[in-house]
PyMOL Python script that loads the backbone (N, CA, C, O; Angstrom):
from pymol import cmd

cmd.read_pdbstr("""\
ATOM      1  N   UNK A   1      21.109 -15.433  23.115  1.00  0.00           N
ATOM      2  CA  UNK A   1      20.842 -14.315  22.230  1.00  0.00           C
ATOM      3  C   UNK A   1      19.849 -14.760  21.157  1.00  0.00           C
ATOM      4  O   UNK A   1      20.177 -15.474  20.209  1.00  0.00           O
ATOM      5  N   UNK A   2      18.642 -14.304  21.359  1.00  0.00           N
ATOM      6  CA  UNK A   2      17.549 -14.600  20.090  1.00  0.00           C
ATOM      7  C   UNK A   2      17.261 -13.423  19.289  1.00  0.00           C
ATOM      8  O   UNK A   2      17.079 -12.263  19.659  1.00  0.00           O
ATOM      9  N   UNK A   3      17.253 -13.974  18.023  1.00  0.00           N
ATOM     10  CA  UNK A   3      17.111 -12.963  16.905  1.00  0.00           C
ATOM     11  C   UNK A   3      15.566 -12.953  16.177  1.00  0.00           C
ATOM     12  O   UNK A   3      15.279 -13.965  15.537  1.00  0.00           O
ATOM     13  N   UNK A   4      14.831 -12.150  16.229  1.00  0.00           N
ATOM     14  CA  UNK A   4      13.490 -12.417  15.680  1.00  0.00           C
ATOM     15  C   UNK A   4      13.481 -11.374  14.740  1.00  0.00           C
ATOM     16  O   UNK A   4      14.368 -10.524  14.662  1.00  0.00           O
ATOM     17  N   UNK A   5      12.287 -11.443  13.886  1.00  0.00           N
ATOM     18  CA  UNK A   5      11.966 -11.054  12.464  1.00  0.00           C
ATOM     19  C   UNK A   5      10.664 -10.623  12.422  1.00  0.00           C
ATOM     20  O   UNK A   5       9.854 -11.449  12.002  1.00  0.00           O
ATOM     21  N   UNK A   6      10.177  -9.353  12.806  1.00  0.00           N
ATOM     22  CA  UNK A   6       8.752  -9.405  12.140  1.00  0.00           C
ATOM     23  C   UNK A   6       8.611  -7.861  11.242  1.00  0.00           C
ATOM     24  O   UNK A   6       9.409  -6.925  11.197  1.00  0.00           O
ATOM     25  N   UNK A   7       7.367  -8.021  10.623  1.00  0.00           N
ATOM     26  CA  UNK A   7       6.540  -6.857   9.322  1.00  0.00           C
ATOM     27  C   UNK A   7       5.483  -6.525   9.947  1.00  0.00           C
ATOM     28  O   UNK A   7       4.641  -7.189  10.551  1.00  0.00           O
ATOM     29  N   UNK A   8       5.606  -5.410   9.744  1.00  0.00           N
ATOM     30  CA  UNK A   8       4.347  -4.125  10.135  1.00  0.00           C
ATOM     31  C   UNK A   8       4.392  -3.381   9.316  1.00  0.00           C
ATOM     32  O   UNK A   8       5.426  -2.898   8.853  1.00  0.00           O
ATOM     33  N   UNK A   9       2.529  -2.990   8.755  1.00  0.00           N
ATOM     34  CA  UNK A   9       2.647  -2.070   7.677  1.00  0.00           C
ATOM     35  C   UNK A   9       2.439  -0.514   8.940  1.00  0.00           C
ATOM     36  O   UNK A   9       1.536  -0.200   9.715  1.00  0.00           O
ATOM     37  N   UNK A  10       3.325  -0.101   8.708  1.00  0.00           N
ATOM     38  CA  UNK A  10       3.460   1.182   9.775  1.00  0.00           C
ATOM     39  C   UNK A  10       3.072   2.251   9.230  1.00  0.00           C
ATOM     40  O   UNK A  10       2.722   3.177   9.962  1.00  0.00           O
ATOM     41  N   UNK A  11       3.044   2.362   8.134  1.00  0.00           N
ATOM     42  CA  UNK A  11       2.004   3.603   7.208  1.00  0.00           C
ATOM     43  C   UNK A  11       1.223   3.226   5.917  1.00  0.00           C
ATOM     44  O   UNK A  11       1.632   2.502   5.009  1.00  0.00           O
ATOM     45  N   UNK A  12      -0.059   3.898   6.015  1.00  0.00           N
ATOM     46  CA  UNK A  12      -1.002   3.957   5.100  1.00  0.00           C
ATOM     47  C   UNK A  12      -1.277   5.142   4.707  1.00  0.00           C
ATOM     48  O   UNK A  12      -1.805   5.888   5.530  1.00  0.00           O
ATOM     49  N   UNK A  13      -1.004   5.633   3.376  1.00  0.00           N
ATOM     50  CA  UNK A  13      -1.412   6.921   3.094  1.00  0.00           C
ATOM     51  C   UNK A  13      -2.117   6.974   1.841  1.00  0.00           C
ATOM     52  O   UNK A  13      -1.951   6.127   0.964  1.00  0.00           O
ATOM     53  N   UNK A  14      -3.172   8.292   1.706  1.00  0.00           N
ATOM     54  CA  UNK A  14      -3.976   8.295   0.245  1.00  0.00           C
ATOM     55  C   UNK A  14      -3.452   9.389  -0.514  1.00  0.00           C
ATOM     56  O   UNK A  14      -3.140  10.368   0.165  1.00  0.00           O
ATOM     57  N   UNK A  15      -3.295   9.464  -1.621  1.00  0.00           N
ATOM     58  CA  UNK A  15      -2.446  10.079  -2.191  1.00  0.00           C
ATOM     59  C   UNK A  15      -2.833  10.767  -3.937  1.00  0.00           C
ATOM     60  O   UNK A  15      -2.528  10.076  -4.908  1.00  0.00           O
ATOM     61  N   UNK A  16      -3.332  11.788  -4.084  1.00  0.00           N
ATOM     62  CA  UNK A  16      -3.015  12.664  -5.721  1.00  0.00           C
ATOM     63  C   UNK A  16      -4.589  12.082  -5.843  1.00  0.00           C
ATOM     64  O   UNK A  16      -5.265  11.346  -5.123  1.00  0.00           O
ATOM     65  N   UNK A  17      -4.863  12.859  -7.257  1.00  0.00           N
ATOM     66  CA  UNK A  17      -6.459  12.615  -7.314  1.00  0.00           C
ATOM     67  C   UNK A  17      -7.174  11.134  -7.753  1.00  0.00           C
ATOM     68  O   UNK A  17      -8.350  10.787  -7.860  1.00  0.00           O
ATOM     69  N   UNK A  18      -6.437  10.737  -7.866  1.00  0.00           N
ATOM     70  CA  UNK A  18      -6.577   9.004  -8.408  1.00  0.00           C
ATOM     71  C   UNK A  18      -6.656   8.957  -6.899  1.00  0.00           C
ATOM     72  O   UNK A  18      -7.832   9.282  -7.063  1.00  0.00           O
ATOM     73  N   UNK A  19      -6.566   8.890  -5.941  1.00  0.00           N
ATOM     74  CA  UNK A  19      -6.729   8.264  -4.459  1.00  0.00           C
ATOM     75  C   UNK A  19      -6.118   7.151  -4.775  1.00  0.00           C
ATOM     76  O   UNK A  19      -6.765   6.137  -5.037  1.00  0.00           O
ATOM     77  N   UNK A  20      -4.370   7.193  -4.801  1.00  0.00           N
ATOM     78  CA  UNK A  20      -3.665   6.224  -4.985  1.00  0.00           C
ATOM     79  C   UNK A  20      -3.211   5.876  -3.516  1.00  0.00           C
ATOM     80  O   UNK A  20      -3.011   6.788  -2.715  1.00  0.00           O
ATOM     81  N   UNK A  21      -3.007   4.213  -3.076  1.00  0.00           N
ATOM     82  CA  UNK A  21      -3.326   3.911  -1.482  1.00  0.00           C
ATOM     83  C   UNK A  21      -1.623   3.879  -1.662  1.00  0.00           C
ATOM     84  O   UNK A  21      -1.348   3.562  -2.819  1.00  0.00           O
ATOM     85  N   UNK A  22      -0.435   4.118  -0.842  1.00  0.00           N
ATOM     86  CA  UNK A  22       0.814   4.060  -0.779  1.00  0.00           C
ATOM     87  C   UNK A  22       0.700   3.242   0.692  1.00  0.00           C
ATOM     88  O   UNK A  22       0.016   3.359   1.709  1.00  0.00           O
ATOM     89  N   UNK A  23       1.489   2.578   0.337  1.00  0.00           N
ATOM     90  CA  UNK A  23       1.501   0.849   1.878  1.00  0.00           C
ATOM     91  C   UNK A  23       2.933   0.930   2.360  1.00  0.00           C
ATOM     92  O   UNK A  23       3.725   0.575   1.487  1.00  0.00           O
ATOM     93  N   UNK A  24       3.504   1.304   3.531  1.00  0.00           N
ATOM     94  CA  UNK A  24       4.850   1.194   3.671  1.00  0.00           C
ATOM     95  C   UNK A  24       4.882  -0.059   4.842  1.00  0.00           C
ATOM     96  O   UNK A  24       3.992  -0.212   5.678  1.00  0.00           O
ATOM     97  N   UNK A  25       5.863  -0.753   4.744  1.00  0.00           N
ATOM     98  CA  UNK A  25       5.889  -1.776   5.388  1.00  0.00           C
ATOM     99  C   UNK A  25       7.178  -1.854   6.022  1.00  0.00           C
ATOM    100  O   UNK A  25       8.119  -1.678   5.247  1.00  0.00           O
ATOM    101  N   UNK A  26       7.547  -2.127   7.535  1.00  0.00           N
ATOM    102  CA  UNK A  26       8.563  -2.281   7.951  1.00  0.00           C
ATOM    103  C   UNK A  26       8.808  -3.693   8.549  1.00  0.00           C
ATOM    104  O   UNK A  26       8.080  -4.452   9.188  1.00  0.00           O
ATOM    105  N   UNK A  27      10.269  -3.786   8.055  1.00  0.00           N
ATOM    106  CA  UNK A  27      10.391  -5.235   8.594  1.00  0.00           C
ATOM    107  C   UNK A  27      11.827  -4.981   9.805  1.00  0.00           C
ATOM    108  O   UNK A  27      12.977  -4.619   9.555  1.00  0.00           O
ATOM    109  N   UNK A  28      11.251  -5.300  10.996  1.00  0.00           N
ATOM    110  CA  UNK A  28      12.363  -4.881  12.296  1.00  0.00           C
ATOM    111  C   UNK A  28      12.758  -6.435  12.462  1.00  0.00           C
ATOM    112  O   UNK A  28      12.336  -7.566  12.223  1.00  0.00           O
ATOM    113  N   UNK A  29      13.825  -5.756  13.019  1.00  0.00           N
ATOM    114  CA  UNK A  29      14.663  -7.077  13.584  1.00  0.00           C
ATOM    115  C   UNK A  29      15.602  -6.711  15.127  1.00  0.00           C
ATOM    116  O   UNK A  29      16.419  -5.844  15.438  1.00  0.00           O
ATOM    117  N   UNK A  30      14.994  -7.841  15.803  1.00  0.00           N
ATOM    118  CA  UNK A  30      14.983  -7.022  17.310  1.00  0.00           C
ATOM    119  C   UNK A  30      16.517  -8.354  17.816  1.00  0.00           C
ATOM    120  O   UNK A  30      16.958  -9.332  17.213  1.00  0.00           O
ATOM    121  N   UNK A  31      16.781  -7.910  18.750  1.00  0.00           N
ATOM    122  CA  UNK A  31      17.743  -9.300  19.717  1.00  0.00           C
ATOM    123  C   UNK A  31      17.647  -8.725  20.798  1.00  0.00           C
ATOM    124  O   UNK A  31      18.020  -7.659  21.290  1.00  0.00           O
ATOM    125  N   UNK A  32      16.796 -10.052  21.247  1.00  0.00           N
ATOM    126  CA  UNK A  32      16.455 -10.267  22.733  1.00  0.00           C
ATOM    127  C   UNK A  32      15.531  -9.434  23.258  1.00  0.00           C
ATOM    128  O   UNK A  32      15.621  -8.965  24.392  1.00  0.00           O
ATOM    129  N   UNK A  33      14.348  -9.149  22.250  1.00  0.00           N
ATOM    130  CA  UNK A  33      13.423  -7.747  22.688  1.00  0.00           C
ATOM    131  C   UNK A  33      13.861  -6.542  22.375  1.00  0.00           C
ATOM    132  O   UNK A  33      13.096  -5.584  22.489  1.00  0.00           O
ATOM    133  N   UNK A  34      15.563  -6.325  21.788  1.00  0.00           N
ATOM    134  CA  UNK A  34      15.659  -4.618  21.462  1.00  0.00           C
ATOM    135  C   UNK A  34      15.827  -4.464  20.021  1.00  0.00           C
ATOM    136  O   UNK A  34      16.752  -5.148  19.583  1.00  0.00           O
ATOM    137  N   UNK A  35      15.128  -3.682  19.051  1.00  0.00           N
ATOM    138  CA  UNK A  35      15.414  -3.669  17.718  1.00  0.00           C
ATOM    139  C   UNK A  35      16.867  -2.872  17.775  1.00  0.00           C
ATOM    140  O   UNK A  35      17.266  -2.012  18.561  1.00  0.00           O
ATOM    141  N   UNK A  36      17.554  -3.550  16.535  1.00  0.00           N
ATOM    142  CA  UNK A  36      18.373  -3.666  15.905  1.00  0.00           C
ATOM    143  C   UNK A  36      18.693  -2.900  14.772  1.00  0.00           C
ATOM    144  O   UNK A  36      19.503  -1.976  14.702  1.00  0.00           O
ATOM    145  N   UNK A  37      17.902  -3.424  13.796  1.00  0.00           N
ATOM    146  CA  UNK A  37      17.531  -2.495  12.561  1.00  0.00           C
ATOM    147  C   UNK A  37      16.121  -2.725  12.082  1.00  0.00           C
ATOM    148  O   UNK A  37      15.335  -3.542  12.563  1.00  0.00           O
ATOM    149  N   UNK A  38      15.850  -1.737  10.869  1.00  0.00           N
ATOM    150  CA  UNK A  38      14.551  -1.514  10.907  1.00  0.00           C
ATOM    151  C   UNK A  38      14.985  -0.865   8.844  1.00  0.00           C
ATOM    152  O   UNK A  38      15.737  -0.007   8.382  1.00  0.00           O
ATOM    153  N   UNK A  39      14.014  -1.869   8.226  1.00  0.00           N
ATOM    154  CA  UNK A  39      14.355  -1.542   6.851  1.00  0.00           C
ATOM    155  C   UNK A  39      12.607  -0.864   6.591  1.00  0.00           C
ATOM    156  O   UNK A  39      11.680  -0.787   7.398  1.00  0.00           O
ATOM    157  N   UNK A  40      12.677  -0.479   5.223  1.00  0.00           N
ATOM    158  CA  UNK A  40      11.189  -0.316   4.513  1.00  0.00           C
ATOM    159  C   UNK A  40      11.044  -0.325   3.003  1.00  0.00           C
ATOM    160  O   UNK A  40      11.621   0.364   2.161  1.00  0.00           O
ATOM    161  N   UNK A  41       9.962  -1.452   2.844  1.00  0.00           N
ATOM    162  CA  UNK A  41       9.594  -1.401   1.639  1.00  0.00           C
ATOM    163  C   UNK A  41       8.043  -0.403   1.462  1.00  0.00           C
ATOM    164  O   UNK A  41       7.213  -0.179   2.343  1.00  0.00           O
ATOM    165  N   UNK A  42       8.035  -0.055   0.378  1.00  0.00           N
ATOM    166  CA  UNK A  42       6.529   1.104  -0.067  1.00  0.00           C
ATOM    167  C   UNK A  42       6.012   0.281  -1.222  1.00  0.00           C
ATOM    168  O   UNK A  42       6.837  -0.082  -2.060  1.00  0.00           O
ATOM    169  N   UNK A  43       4.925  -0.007  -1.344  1.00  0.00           N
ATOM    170  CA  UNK A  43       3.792  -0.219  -2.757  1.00  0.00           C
ATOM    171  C   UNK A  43       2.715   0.329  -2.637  1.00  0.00           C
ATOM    172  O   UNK A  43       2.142   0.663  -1.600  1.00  0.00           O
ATOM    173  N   UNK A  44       2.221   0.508  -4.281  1.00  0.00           N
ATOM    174  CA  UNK A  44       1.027   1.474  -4.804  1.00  0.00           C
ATOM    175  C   UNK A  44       0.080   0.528  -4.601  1.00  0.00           C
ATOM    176  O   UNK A  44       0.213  -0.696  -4.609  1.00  0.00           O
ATOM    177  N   UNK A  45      -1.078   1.319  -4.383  1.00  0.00           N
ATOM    178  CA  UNK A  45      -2.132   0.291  -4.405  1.00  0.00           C
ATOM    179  C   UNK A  45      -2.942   1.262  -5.920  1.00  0.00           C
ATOM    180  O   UNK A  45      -3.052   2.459  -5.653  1.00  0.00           O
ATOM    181  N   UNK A  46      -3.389   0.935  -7.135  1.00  0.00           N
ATOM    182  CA  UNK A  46      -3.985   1.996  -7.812  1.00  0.00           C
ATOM    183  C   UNK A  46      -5.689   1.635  -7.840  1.00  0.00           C
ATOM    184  O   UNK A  46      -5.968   0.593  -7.247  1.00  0.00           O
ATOM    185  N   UNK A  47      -6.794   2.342  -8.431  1.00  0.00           N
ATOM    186  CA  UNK A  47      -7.801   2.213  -8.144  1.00  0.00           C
ATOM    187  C   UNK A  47      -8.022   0.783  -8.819  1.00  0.00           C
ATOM    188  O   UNK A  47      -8.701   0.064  -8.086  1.00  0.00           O
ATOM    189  N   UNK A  48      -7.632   0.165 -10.024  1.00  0.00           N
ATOM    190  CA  UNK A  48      -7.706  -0.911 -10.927  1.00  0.00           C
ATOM    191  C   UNK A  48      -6.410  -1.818 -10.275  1.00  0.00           C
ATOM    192  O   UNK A  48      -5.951  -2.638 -11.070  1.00  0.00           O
ATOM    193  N   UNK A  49      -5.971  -1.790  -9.362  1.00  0.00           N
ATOM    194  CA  UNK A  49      -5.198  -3.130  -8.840  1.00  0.00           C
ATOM    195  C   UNK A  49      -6.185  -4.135  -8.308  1.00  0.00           C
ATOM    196  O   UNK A  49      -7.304  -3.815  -7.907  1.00  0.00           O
ATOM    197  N   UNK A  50      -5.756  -5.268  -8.321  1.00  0.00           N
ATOM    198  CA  UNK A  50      -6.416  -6.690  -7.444  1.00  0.00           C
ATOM    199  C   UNK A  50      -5.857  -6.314  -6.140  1.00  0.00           C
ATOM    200  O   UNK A  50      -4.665  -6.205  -5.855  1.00  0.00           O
ATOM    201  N   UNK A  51      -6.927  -6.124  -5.352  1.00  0.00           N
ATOM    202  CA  UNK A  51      -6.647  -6.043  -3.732  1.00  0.00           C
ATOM    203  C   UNK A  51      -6.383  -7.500  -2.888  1.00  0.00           C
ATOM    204  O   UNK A  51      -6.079  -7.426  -1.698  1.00  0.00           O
ATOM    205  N   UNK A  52      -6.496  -8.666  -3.472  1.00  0.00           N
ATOM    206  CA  UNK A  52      -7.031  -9.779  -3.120  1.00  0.00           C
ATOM    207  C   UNK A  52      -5.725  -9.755  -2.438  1.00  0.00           C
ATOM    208  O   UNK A  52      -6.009  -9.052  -1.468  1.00  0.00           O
ATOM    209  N   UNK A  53      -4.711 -10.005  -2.331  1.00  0.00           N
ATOM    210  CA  UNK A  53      -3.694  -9.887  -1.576  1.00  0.00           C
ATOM    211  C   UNK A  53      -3.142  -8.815  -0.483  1.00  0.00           C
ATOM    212  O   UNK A  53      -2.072  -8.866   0.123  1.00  0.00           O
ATOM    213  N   UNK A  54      -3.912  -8.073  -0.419  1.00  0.00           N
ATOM    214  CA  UNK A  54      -3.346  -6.972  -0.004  1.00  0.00           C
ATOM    215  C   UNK A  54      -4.080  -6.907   2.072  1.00  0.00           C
ATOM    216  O   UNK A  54      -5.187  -7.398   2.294  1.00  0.00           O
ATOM    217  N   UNK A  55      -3.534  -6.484   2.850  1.00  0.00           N
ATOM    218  CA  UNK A  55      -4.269  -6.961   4.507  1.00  0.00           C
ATOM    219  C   UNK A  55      -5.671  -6.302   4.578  1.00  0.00           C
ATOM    220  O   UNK A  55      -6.127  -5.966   3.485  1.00  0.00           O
ATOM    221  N   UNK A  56      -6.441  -6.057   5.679  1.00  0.00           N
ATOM    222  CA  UNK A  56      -7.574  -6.054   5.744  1.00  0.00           C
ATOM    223  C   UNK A  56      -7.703  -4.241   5.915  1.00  0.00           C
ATOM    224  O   UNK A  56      -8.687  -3.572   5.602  1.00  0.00           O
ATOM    225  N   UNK A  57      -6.482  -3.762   6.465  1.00  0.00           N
ATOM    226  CA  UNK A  57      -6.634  -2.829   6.296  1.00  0.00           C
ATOM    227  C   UNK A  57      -6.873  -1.843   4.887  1.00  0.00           C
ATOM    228  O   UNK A  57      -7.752  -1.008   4.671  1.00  0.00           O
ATOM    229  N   UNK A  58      -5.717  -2.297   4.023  1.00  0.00           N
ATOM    230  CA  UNK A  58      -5.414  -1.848   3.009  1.00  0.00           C
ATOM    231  C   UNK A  58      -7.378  -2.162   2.534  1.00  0.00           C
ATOM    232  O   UNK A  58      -8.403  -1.508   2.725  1.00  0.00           O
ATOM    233  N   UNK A  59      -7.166  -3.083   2.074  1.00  0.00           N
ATOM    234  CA  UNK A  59      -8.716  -3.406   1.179  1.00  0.00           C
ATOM    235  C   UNK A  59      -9.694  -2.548   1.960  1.00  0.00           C
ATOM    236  O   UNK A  59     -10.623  -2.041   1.331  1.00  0.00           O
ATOM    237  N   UNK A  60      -9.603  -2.367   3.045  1.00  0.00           N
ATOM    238  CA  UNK A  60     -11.145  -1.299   3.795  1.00  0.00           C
ATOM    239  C   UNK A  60     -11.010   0.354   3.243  1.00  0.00           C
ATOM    240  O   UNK A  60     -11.788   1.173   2.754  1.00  0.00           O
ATOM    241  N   UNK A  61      -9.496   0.327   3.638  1.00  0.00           N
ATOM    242  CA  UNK A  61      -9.701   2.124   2.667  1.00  0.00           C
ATOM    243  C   UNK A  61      -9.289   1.887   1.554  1.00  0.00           C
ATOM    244  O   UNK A  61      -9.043   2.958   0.998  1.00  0.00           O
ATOM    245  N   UNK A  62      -9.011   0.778   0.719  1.00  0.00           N
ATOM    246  CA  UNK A  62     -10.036   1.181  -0.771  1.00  0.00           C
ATOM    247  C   UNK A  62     -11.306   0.848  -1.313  1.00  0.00           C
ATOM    248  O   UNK A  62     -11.618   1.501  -2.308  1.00  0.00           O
ATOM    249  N   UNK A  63     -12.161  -0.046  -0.891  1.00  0.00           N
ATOM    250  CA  UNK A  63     -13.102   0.091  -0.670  1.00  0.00           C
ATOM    251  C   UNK A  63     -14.287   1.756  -0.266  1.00  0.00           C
ATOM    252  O   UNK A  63     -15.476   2.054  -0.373  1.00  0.00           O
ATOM    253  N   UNK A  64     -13.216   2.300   0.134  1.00  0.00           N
ATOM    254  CA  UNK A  64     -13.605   3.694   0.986  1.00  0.00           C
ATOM    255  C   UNK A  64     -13.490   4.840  -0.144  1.00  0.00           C
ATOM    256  O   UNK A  64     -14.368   5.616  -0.521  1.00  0.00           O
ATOM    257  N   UNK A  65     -12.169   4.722  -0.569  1.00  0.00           N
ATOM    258  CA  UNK A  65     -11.580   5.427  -1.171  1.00  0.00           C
ATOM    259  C   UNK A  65     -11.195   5.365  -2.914  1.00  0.00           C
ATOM    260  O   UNK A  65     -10.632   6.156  -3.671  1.00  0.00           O
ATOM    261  N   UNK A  66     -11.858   3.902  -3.104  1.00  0.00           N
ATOM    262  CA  UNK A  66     -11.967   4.006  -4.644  1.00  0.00           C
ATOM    263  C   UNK A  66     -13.235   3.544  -5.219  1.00  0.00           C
ATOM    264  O   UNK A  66     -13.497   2.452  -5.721  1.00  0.00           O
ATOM    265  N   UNK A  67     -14.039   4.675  -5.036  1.00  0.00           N
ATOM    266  CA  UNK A  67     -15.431   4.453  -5.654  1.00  0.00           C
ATOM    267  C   UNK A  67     -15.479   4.482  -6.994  1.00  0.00           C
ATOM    268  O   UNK A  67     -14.380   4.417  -7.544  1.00  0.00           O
ATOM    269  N   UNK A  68     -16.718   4.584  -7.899  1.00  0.00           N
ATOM    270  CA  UNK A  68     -16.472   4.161  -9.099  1.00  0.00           C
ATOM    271  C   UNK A  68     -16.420   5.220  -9.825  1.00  0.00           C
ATOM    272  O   UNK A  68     -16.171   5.082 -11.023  1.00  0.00           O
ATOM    273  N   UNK A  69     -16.643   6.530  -9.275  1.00  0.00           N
ATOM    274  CA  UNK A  69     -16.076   7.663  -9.933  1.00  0.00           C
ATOM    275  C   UNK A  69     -14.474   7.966 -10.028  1.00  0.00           C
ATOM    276  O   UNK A  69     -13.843   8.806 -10.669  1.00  0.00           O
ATOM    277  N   UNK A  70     -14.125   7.061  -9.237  1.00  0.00           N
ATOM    278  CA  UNK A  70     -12.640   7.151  -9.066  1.00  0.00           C
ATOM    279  C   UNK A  70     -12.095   6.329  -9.864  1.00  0.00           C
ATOM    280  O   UNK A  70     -11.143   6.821 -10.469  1.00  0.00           O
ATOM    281  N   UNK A  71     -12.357   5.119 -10.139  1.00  0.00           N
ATOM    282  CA  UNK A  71     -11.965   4.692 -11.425  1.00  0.00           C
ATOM    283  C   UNK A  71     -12.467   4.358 -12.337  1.00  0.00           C
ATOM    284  O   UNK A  71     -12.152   3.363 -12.990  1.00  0.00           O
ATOM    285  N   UNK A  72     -13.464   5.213 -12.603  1.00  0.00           N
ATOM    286  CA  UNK A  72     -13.460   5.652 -13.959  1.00  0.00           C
ATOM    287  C   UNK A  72     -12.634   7.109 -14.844  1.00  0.00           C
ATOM    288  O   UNK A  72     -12.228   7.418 -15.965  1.00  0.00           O
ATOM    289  N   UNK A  73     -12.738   7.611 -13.589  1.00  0.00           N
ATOM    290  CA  UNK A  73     -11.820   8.846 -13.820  1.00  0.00           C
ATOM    291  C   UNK A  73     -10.288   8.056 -13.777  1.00  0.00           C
ATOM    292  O   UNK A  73      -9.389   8.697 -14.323  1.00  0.00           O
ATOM    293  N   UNK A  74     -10.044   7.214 -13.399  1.00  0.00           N
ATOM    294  CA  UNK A  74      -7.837   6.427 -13.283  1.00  0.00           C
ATOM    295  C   UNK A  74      -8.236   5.715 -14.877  1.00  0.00           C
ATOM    296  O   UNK A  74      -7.324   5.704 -15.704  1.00  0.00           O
ATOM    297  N   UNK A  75      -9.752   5.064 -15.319  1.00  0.00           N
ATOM    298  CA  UNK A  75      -9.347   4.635 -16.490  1.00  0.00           C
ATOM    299  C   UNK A  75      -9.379   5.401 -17.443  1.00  0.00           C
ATOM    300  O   UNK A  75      -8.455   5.122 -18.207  1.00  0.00           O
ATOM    301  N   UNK A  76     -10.226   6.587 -17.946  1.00  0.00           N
ATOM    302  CA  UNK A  76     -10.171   7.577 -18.458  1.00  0.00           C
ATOM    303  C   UNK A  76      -8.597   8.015 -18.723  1.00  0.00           C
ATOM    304  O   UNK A  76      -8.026   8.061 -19.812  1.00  0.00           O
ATOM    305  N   UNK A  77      -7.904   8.413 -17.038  1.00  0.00           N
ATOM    306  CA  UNK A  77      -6.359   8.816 -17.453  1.00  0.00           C
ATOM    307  C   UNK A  77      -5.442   8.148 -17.818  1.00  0.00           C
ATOM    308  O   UNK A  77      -4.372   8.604 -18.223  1.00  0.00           O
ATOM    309  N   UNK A  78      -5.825   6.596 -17.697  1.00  0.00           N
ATOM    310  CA  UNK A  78      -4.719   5.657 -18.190  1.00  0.00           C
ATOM    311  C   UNK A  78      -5.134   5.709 -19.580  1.00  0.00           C
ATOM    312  O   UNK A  78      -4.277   6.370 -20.166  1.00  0.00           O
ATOM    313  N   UNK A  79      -5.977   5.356 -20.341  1.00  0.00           N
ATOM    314  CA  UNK A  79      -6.432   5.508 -21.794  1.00  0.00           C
ATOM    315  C   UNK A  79      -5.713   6.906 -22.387  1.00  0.00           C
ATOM    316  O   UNK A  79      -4.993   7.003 -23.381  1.00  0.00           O
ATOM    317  N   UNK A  80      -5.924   7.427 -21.927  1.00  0.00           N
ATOM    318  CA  UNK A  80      -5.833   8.849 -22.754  1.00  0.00           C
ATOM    319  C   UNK A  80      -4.056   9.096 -22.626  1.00  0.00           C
ATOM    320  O   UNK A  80      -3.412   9.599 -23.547  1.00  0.00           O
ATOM    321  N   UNK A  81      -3.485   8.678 -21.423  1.00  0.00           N
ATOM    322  CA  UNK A  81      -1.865   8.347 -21.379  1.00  0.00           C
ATOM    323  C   UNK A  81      -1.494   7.764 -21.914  1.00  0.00           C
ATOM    324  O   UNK A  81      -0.411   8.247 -22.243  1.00  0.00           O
ATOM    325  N   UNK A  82      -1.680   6.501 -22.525  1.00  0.00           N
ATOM    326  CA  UNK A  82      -0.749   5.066 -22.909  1.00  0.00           C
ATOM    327  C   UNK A  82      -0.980   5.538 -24.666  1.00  0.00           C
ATOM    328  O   UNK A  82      -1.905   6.080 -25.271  1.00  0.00           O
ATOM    329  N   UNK A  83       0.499   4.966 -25.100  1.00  0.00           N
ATOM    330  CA  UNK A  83       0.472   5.148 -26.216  1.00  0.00           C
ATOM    331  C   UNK A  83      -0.443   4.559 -27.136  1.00  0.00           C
ATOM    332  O   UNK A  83      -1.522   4.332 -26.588  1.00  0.00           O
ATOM    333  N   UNK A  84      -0.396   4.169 -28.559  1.00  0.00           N
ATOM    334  CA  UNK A  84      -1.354   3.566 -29.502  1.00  0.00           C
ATOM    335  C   UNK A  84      -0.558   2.784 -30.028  1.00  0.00           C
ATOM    336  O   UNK A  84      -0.935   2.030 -30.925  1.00  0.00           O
TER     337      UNK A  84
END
""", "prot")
cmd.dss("prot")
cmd.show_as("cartoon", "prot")
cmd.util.cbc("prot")
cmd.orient("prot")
């Protein structure tokens, strides 16, 4: 009986006018070739995050999807949100 472990980001979605990237990631766990269970974690990607970590997918649609009208318009709304 072998138990294996792997992560797949199984959804990528763009999201609200900030073109915020949402990353869902599943981590399955199979025995003997049949999954078992199947959990999920989600993270934001925002236009001003460090992508440097993030897979090759993720970084290509923001690259795509966060041009510099786009964040300048996320820094604009973060400024004008955050307190003083």
């Amino acid at each position: 009986m072998a138990l294996t472990e792997e992560t797949q980001q199984d959804k990528i979605e763009i999201v609200g006018d900030f073109k915020m990237v949402q990353v869902r990631t599943a981590t399955v766990i199979k025995r003997d070739g049949v999954e078992i269970s199947r959990n999920f974690h989600r993270h934001v990607v925002s236009p001003d995050a460090d992508i440097s970590g993030e897979s090759d997918d993720v970084k290509a649609i923001c690259a795509v999807v966060h041009t510099d009208a786009v964040k300048t318009a996320w820094a604009a709304h973060v400024a004008a949100t955050t307190p003083e």
